[in-house]
N, C-alpha and C positions, 0 to 999 in steps of 0.2 A: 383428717390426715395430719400427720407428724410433718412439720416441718420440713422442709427438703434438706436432706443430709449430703454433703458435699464431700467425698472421700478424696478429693483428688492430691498429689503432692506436685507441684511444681520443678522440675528438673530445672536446675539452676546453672548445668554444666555445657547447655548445649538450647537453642533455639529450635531443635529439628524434631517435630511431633514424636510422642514414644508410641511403643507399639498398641497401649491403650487406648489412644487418643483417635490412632488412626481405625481403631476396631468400634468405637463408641460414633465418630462418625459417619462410619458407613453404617452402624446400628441406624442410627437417627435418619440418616438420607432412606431408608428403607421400612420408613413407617408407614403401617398401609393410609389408606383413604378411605373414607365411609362409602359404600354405596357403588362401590367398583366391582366386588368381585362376587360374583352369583353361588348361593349355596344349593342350588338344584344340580342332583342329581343326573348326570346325562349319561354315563358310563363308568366302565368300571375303573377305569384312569382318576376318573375324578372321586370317585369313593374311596382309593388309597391316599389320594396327595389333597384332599378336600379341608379346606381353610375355613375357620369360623368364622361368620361374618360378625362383629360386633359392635356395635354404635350406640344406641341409649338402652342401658341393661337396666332390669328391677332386679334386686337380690334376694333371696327368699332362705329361711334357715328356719331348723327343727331348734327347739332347746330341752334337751331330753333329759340332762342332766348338770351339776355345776351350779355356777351362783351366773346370776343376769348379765354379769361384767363377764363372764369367761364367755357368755354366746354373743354376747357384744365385740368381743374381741375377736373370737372368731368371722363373724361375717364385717369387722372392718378389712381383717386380711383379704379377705374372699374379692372386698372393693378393691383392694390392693391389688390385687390378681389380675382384676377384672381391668382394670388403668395399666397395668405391665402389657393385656394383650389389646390396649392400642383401644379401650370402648369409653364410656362416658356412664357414670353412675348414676341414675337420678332417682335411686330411691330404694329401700331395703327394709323386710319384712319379718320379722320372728314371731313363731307359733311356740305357745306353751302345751308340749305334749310329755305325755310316757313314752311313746315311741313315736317315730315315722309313720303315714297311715299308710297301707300297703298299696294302696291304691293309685293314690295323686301326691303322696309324699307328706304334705298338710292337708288337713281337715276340708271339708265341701263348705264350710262358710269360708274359712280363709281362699280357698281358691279364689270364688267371689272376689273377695275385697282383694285378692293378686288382678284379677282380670282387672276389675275397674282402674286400679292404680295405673295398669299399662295401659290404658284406653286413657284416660286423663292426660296422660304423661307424654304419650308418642310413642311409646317404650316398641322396641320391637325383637328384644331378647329376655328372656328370666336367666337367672345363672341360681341353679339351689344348693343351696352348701352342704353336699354331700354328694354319695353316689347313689343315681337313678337307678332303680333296677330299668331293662325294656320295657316292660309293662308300665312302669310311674312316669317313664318318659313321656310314651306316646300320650297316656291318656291326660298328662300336663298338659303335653302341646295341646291335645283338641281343646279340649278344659279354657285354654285362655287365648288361643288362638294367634298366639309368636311362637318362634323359635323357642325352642327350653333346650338347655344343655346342662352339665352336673359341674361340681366341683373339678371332679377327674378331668373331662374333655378341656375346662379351662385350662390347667395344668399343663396337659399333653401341648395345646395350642401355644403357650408360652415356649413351651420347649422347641417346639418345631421353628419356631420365630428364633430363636436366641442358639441353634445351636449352628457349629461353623465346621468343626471337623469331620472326616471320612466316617469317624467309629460314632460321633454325636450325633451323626443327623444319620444313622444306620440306626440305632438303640432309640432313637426318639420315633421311629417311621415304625420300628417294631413294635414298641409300647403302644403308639395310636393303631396299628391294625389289630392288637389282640382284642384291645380296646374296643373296637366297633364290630370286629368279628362276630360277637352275641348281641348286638346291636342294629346289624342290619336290617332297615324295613321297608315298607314299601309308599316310595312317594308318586300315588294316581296309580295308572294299570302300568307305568313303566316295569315295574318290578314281575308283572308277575305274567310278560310276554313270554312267550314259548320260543327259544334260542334255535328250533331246528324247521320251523316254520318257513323259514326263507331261507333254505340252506344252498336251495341249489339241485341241479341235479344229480340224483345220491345222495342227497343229504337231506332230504325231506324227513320228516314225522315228528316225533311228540317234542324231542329234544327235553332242554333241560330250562328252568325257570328262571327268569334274570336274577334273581336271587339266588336261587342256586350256583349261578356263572359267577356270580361276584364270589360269594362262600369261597369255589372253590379255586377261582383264582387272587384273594388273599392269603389264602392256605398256601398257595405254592409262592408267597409272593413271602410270606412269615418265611418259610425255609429257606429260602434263598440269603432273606438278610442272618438267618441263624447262621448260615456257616460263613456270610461275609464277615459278622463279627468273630466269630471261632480264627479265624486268619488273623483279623486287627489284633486279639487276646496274644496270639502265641507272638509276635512284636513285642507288645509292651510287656511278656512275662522273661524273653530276652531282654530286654534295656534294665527290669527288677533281677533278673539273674545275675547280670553283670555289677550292679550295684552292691549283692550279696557277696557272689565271687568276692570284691574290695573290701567287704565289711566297712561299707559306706553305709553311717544311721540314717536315718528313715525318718523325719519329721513331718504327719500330715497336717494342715489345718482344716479344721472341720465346725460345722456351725448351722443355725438357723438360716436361712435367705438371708439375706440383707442386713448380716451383723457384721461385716466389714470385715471378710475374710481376705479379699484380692487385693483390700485395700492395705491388712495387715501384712500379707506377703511382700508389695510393693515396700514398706516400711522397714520389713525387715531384710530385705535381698536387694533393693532398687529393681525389680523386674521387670516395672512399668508394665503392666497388664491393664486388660480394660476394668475400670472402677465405675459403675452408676449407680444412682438413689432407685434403684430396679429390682423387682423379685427375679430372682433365678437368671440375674448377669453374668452368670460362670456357669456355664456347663460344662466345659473340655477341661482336663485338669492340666496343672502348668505345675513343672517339676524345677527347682532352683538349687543351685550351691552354695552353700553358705560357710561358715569358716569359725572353729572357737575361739577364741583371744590367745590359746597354744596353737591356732594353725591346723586343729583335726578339721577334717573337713564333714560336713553332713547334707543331706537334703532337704529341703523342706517344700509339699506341694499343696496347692491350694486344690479343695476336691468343690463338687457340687454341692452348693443350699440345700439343706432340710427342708420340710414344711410337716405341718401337722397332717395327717391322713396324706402324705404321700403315696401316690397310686401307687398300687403295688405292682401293676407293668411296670412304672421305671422304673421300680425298686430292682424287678428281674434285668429289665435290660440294660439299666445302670451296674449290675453288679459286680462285671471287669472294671469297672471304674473307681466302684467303691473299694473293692477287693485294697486296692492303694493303703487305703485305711486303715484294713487290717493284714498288711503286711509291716508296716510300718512300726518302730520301735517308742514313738511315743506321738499321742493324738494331743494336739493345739488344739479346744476347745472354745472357739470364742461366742463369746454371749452378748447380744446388745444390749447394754447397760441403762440405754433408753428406751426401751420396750413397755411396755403398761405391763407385759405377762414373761419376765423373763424366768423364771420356774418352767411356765409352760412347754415354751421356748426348749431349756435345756431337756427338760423329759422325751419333748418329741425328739430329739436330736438322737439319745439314747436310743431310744427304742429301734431308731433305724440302727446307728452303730451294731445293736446286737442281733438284729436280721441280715448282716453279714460280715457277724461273727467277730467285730470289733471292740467288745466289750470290752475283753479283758487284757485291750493293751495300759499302760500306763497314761493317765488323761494329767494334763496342765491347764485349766481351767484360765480363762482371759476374759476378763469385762473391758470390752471396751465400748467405744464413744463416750466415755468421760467428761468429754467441753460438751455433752447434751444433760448431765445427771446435774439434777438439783442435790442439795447439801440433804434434805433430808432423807432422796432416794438415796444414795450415797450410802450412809447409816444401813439402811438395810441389805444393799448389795453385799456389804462389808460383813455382814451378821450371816447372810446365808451362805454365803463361797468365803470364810475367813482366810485359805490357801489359795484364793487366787490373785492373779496380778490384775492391775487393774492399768488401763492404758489409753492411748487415744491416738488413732493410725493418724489421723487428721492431723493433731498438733504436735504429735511425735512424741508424746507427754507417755514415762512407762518405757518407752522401747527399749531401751537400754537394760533395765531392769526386766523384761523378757527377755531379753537373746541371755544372757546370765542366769535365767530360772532354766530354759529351755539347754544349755552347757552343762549344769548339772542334772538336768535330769534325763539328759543320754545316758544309754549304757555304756558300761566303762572295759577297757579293755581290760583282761585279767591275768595278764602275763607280763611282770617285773621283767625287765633283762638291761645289761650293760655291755654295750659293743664297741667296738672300735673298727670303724666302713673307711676303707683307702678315702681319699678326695678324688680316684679316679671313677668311683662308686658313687657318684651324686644323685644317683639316680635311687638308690636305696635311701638315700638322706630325705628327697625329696619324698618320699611313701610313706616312709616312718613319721614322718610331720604330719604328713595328710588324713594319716590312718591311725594314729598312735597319739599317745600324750608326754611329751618331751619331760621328764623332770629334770635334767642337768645336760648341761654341754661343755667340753673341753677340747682345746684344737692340739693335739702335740706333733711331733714327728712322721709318725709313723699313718697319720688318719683324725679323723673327730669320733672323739668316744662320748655316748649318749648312752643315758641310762632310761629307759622307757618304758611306758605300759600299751603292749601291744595285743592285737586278736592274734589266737592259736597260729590263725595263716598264715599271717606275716611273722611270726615267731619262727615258726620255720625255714623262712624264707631268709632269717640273720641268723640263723643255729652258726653257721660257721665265722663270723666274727662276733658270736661271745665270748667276751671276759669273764662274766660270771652271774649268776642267775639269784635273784631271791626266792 
């Protein structure tokens, strides 16, 4: 593993914890404990809100295609993942195949040499870097005889752990029930008791199968959280109307896990958000005001971490979230500059972008962590993002020179005009600044005449103290 990365900045204005500080340690106070919390099945409560138990994991990956170093890279993440949801690594395996076996995932000799390593080891989880189908599941688990869960289930579990808001941990409870939806199976005869057996009087006979109980009260449990977030959506598409209404710009940052988005934001806004050397420390996204060197005002918000094979539940239930993304008038791209695979890194980022339909906003490409690149990774950063800025949220190294890339590359208001607003009118002075880009000011008599480049709206809204229009 990389070195522990420290994004934090120091508030030098005040002693009193910022709201990061206070959110990372209630993260920390709320780390599980190995060996506490039971993953048996007892009902159907616990099959919707059911926690992975994780403690000494083996990791086990296909390499199907790619050079050695890119399946290398892949299942370091996977260990990454696997340490974000709170377990202990002690060992990790890759199979040279054509495909996945359809069966057990890997090959009937490597199972073997899976089983034994966990039986050496203590091991009493597998995590396999990919998605199990039901079938490669189960016959995992007998196969080696631990718990086996997939790349996905690790994911969903991170999420469920790290998320804090009303709409986050609604979108993360949705994503894990679709999740286990086709998943459900049967642990001993619990599953496959007869529900009307002990019903009572009147309510004898065949009933329905514990399986089937759960089936169908997921289903009604999916619908319920579908239209809780339907309500959270039409909120935040008021708070983005209202931003439109202003023709307030729209800046998202967007990025791999852990290429120091929250921490970029914090750098560039003071937001003081929470910052950790953690996969998927940002779920809820955090919206800020920012200001050009003329005074226009814009937004800029930090969204949630990419990852490679992001499940595609959260990809669905994150998609109000993402949506941010692609409303927005220009995407903050930031790339870890310390990465072994930061090509990779930006590709996967992409690919999500354009699963909701953010491609084709305007991107500003950001390398940071900077105080981690050697001189000669450097060199090639520089050769493959020649247009990018290159910066370091940490040592503040760059900043300056983003907020100035990101100034010019707003959209620009497209309506010249010259007015003259009473001083009883301060209130149009103050919108014009906010909204607009001042080119001249002059105080006379009669009002302060300004010559501006305004949106349509607010063009409108001065028609009656124009002088004269270009």
């Amino acid at each position: 593993m990389r070195e522990q990365y420290e994004n934090t900045r120091e508030d030098l204005s005040s002693d009193a914890p910022s709201t990061g500080e206070l959110d990372l340690e209630a993260r920390q106070a709320l780390r599980r404990v190995s060996g506490i919390a039971s993953t048996e099945l007892e009902d159907v409560t616990d099959a919707e809100y059911r926690r992975l138990r994780l403690e000494r994991v083996v990791l086990v990956g296909v390499w199907t295609e790619g050079s050695i170093e890119e399946a290398e890279n892949s299942l370091d993440e996977l260990a990454q993942l696997a340490e974000t949801a709170g377990s202990e690594v002690v060992d990790g395996l890759i199979q040279r195949r054509s495909k996945p076996d359809a069966g057990t995932f890997i090959g009937s000799g490597k199972v073997k040499e899976l089983k034994d390593t966990v039986e050496a080891l203590g091991a009493d989880t597998v995590i396999a870097d990919g998605e199990l189908s039901p079938g490669q599941l189960i016959a995992l688990e007998k196969a080696v005889n631990v718990k086996v869960i997939d790349r996905t289930a690790l994911i969903l579990d991170i999420f469920a752990q790290h998320a804090k808001s009303a709409e986050g941990k609604a979108q993360v409870e949705l994503a894990q029930l679709q999740y286990l939806l086709p998943r459900l199976r049967g642990w001993g005869d619990a599953m496959s008791r007869q529900g009307g057996s002990n019903g009572g009087v009147g309510l004898r006979g065949p009933g329905e199968t514990k399986l089937e109980t759960d089936r169908r009260r997921i289903r009604a449990k999916v619908a319920k959280l579908r239209r809780e977030l339907a309500k959270l959506t039409v909120t935040r598409e008021t708070k983005r109307d209202s931003r439109t209404r202003n023709r307030v710009p729209g800046v998202a940052i967007a990025g791999y896990t852990n290429a120091g988005k929250s921490s970029l934001l914090n750098a560039l806004t003071g937001a003081g958000i929470l910052v950790q050397d953690a996969l998927f420390a940002t779920l809820d996204t955090s919206t800020r005001r920012s200001r050009t060197s003329e005074g226009r005002e814009y937004t800029v918000t930090d969204t949630v971490g990419f990852v490679r094979h992001l499940p595609h539940q959260l990809v669905e239930a994150f998609r109000s979230t993402l949506e941010e993304v692609a409303e927005s008038d220009l995407v903050v791209h930031v790339i870890d500059g310390s990465h072994p695979d930061p090509l990779g890194q930006a590709e996967a980022v992409r690919t999500v972008l354009a699963e909701v339909g953010a491609d084709e906003i305007p991107e500003l490409v950001v390398v940071n962590k900077l105080d981690l690149v050697d001189p000669d990774t450097m060199l090639q950063l520089r050769s493959d993002w020649p247009d990018a800025v290159f910066v370091s949220a940490h040592s503040g190294e760059g900043i300056d020179k983003l907020r100035d890339a990101i100034e010019d590359a707003l959209p620009q208001p497209n309506t010249t005009l010259t007015v003259c607003i009473p001083y009883v009118r301060g209130d149009l002075v103050s919108r014009l600044r906010s909204r607009g880009e001042v080119l001249t000011t002059e105080h006379r008599g009669d009002g302060t005449v300004i010559t501006a480049r305004v949106d349509d709206a607010l063009a409108g809204e001065l028609r009656a103290f124009v002088l004269e229009t270009d």
